[in-house]
C-alpha positions as CSV (number, residue, x, y, z in Angstrom):
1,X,-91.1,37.5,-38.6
2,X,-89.8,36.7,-35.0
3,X,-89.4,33.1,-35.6
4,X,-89.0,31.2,-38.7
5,X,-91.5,28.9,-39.9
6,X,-90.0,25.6,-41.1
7,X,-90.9,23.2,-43.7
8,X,-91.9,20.8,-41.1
9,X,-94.4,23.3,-39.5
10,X,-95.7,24.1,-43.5
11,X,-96.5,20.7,-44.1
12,X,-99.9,18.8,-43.5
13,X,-100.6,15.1,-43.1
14,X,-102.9,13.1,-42.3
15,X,-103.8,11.4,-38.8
16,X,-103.2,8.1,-39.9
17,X,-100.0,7.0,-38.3
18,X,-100.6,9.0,-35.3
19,X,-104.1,7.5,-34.8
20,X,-102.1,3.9,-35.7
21,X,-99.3,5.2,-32.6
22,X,-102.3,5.8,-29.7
23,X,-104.1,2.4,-30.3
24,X,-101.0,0.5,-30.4
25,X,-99.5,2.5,-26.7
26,X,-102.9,2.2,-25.3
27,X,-102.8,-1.4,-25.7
28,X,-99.5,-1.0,-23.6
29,X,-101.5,1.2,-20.9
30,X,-99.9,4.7,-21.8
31,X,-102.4,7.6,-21.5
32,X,-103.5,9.3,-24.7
33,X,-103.1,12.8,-22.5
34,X,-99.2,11.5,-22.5
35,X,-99.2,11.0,-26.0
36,X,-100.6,14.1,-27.2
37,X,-98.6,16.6,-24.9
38,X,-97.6,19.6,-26.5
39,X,-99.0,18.6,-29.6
40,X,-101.8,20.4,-29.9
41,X,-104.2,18.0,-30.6
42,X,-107.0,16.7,-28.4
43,X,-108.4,13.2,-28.5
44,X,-111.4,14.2,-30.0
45,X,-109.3,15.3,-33.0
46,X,-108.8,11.0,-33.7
47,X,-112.9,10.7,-34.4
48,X,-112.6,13.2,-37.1
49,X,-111.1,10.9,-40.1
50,X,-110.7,13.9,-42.5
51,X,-108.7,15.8,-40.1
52,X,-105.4,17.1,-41.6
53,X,-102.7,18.2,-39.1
54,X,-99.0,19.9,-39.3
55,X,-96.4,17.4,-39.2
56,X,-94.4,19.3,-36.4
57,X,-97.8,17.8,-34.4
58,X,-96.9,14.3,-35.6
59,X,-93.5,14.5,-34.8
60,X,-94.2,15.5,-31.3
61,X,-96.8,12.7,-30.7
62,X,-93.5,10.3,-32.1
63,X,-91.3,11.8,-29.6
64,X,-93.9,11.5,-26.5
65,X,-94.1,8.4,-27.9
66,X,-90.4,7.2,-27.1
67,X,-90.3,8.8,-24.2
68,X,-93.3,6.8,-23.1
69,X,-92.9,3.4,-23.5
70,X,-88.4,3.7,-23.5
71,X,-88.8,1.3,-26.2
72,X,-86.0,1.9,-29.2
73,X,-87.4,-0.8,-31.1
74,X,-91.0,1.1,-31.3
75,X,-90.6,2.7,-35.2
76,X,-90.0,-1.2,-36.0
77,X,-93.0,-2.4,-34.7
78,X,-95.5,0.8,-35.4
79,X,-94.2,0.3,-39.1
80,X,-95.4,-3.6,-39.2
81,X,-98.4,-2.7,-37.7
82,X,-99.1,0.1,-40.2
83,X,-101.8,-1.7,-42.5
84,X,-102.4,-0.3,-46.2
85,X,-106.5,-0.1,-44.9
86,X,-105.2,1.9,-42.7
87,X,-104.4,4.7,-45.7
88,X,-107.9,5.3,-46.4
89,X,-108.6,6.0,-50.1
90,X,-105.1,5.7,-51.0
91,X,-105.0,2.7,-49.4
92,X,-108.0,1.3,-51.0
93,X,-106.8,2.4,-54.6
94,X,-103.6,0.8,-54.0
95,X,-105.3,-2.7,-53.3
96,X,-107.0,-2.1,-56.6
97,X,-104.1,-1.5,-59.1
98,X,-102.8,-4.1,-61.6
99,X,-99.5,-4.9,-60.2
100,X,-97.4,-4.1,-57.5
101,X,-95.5,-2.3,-59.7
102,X,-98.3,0.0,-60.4
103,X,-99.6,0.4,-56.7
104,X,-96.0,1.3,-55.5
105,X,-95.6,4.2,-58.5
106,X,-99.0,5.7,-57.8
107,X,-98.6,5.5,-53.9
108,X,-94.3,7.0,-54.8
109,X,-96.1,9.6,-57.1
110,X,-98.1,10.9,-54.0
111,X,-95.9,10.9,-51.1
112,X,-97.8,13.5,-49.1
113,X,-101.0,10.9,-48.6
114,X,-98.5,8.4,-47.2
115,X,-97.4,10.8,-44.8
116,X,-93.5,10.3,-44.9
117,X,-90.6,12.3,-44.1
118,X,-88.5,10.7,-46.8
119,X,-88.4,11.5,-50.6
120,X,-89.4,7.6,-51.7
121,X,-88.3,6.3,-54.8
122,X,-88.3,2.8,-56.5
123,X,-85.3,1.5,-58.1
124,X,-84.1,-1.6,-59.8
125,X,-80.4,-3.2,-59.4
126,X,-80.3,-6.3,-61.4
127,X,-82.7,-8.7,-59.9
128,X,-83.4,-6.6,-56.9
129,X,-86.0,-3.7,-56.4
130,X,-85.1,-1.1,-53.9
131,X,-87.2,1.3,-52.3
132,X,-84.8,4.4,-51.4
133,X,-85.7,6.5,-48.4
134,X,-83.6,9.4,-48.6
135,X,-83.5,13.5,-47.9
136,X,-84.7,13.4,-44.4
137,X,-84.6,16.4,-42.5
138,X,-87.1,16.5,-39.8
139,X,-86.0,15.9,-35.9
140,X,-82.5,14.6,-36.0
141,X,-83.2,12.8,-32.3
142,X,-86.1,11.2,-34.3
143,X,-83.9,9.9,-37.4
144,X,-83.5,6.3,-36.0
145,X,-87.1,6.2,-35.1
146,X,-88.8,7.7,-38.9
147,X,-85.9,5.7,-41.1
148,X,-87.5,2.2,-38.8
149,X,-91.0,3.5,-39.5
150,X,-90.7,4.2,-42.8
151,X,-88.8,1.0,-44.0
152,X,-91.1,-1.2,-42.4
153,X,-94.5,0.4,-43.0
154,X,-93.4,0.1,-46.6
155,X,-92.7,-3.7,-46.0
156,X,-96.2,-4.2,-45.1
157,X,-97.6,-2.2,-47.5
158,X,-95.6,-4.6,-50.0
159,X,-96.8,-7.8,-47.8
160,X,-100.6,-6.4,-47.6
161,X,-100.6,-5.9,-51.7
162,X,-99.3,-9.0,-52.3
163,X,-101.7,-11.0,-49.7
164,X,-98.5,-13.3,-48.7
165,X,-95.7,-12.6,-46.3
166,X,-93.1,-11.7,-48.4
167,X,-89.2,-11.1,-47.2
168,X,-87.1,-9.0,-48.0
169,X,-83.6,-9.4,-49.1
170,X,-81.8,-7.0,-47.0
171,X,-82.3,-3.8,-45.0
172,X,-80.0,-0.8,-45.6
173,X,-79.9,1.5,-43.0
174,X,-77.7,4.9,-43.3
175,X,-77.1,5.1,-39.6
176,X,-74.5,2.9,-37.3
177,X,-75.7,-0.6,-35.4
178,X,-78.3,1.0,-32.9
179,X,-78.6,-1.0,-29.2
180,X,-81.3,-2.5,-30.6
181,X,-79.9,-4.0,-33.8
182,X,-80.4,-7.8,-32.4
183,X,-84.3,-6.9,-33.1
184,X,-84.3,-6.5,-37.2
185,X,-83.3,-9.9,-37.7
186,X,-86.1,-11.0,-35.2
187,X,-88.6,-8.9,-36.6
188,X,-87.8,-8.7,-39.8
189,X,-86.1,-11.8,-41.0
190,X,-83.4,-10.3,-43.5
191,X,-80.1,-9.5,-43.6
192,X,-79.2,-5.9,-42.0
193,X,-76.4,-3.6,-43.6
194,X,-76.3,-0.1,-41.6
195,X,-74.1,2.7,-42.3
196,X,-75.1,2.1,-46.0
197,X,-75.2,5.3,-48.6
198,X,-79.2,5.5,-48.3
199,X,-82.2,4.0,-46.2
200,X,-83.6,1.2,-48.7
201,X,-86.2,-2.0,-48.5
202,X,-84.6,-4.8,-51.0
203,X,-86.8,-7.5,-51.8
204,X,-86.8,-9.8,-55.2
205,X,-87.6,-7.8,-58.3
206,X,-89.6,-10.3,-59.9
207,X,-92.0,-9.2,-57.3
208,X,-92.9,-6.2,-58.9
209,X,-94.5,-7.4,-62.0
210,X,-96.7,-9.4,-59.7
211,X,-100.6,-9.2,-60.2
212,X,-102.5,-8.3,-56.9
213,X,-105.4,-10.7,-55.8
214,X,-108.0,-7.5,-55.4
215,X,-107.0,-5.7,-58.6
216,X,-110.4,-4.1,-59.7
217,X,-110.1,-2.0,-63.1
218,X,-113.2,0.3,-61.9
219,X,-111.4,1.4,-58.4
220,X,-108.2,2.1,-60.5
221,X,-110.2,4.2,-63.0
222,X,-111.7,6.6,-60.1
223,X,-109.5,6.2,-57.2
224,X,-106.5,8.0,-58.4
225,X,-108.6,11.3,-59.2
226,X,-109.7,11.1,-55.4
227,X,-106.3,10.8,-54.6
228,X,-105.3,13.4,-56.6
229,X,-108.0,15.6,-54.6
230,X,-107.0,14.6,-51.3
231,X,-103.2,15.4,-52.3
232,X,-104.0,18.7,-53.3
233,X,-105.4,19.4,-49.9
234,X,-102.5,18.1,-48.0
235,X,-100.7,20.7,-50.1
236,X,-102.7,23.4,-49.7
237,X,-103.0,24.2,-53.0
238,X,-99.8,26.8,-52.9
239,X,-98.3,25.6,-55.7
240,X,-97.1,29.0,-56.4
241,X,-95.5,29.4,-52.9
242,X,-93.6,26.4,-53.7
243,X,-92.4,27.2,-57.0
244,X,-91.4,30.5,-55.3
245,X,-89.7,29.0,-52.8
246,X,-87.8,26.7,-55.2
247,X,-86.8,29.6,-57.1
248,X,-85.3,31.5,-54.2
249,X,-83.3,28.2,-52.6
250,X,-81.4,27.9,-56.2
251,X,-80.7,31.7,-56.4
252,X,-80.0,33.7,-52.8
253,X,-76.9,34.4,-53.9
254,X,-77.4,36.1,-57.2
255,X,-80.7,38.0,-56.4
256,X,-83.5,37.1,-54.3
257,X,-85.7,40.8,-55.2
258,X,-89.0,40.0,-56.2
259,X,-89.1,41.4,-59.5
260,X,-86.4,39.0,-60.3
261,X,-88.3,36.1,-59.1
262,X,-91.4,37.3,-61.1
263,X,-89.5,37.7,-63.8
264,X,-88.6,34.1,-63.8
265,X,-91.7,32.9,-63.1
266,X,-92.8,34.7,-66.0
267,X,-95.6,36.9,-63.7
268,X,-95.5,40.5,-62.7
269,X,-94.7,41.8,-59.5
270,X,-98.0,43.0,-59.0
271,X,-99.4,39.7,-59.6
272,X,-97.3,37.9,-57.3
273,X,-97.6,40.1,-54.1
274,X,-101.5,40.2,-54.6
275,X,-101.2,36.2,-54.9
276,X,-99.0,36.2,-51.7
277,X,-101.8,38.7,-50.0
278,X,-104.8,36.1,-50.4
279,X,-102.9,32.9,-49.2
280,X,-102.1,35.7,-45.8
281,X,-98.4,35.7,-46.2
282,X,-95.5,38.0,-47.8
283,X,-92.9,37.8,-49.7
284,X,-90.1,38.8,-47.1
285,X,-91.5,36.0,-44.9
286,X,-91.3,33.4,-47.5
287,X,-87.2,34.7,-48.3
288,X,-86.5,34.9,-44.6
289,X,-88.2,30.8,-44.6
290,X,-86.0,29.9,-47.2
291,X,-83.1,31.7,-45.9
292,X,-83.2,29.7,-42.4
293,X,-84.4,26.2,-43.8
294,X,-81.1,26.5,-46.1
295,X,-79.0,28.1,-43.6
296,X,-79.9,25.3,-41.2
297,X,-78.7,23.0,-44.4
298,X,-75.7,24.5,-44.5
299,X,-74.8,24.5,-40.7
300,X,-75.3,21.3,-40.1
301,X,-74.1,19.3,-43.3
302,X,-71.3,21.0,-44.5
303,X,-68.5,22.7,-42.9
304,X,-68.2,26.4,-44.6
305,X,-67.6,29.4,-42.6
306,X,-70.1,31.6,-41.4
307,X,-69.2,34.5,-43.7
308,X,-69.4,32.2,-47.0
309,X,-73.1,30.7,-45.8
310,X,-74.2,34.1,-45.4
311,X,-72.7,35.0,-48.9
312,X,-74.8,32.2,-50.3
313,X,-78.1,33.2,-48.6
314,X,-77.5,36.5,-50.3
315,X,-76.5,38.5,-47.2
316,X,-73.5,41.2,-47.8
317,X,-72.5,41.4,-44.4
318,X,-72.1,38.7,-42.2
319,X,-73.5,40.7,-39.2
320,X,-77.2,40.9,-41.3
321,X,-77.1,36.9,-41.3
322,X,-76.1,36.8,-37.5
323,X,-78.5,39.0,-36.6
324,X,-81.1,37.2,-39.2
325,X,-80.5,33.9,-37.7
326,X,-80.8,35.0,-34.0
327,X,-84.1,36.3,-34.5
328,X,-85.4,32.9,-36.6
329,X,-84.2,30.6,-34.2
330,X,-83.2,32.3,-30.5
331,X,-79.2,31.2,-31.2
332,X,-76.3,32.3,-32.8
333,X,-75.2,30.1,-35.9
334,X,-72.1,29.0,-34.2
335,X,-74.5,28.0,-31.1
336,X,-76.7,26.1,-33.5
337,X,-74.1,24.3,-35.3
338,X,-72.6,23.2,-32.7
């Protein structure tokens, strides 16, 4: 493999916040040919609802995006602009459950149809309800931008369920006071903390056991199967290549040969490199993917040497992993990490 596919360029989404991103700039008068440079996708592709697209395509459109318009407060403002009719069936299904308790699990239990970067959870502390943002590792010159978009586009998902205008109690924000930090108040009308341990949404927990005015028992009775259809296409359906991969990021350093694997995964050999044929891929691809997303871990979060993060991705000499690394991403990994 000449260059390593990452987990951004493996995962699918839908086109609902890019679609959200072009009417909003073209309101501002920006081109949709600006927008969608480099991306890859043509503006036909928005008048296909069904479409599914990488989210390395998303990302690119986001960046375009900022480079467009300058503005640093734009992830706040897509983000309150991002409508929960805007999720199609999720969406709709979510206007139908019981509480708002039960919308935000089944919407948290299906992240891939909301289209985030984050790992979402919802947790209680005391009389306030949090929803966490956390394990992003997309675009780092995109971090500000996603963590805005993210926080607020689950604000008025909370404010669209609910029908009223709810506040929140406070934003937490894992990153130091951007330029534009002025704006949250304004926009948001809550109490900022940045450089906090995670990304989180706080509003009043009482909130949760809250009925929603369109709760309709039918829609909650068939919407989550359709849900549950559409989430299996964003993943493709390569469960196994998952639970492979899994298996390989916890274990590089013991053995990553793929009798081991299969023997883990209680399935033969045989049976796994025929099931790695029909989805057109290889084992050796899938190690050296799981190799460079977790060297890439290691290089930028932590400060080991190079010889003990080759150790851990299973290499015996350090040279193999420099050599490995060049050919994944162009650079050394001293090059990279700095």
């Amino acid at each position: 493999m000449d260059q390593a596919t990452l987990p951004e360029e493996r995962r699918l989404t839908t086109l609902h916040t890019v679609a959200l991103a072009m009417d909003t700039l073209a309101a501002r008068g920006v081109p949709y040919e600006r927008l969608l440079a480099d991306s890859g996708l043509a503006r036909a592709d928005l008048d296909t609802p069904d479409k599914l697209i990488r989210h390395t395509q998303e990302l690119r459109v986001f960046a375009n995006a900022l480079e467009c318009t300058r503005d640093p407060a734009l992830g706040l403002s897509l983000g309150l602009g991002m409508h929960v009719s805007a999720q199609g069936i999720l969406g709709h299904t979510l206007l139908a459950s019981r509480t708002l308790r039960d919308a935000l699990c089944l919407a948290l239990a299906r992240p891939a149809l909301l289209g985030s970067s984050f790992h979402l959870a919802l947790e209680r502390h005391g009389d306030e309800a949090r929803l966490v943002a956390s394990r992003y590792r997309d675009a780092p010159a995109l971090a500000v931008f996603t963590t805005e978009l993210c926080l607020t586009a689950l604000l008025t998902l909370v404010r669209d369920l609910l029908g009223e205008a709810v506040k929140p109690c406070r934003l937490l924000l894992p990153f130091a006071a951007p330029g534009h930090a002025s704006l949250y108040a304004e926009k948001l009308g809550c109490p900022v903390v940045f450089e906090a341990p995670a990304a989180a949404l706080c509003f009043d927990a009482a909130l949760l056991e809250r009925p929603l005015p369109l709760a309709d028992p039918l829609t909650c009775h068939s919407g989550p199967r359709q849900c549950l259809e559409l989430d299996a296409r964003l993943s493709g359906k390569h469960d196994m290549l998952e639970q492979i991969r899994r298996h390989l990021d916890g274990h590089l350093r013991e053995s990553s040969a793929l009798h081991c694997v299969a023997r883990r995964l209680h399935r033969s050999e045989r049976t796994l490199r025929r099931h790695l044929q029909r989805l057109d891929t290889s084992y050796q691809r899938l190690l050296d993917e799981v190799r460079y997303d977790k060297a890439r871990r290691l290089l930028a979060d932590t400060d080991l040497p190079i010889y003990l993060i080759a150790e851990q991705l299973g290499y015996s000499e350090t040279a193999s992993f420099r050599h490995a690394f060049r050919r994944w991403s162009g650079q050394s990994p001293s090059l990279y990490r700095r």
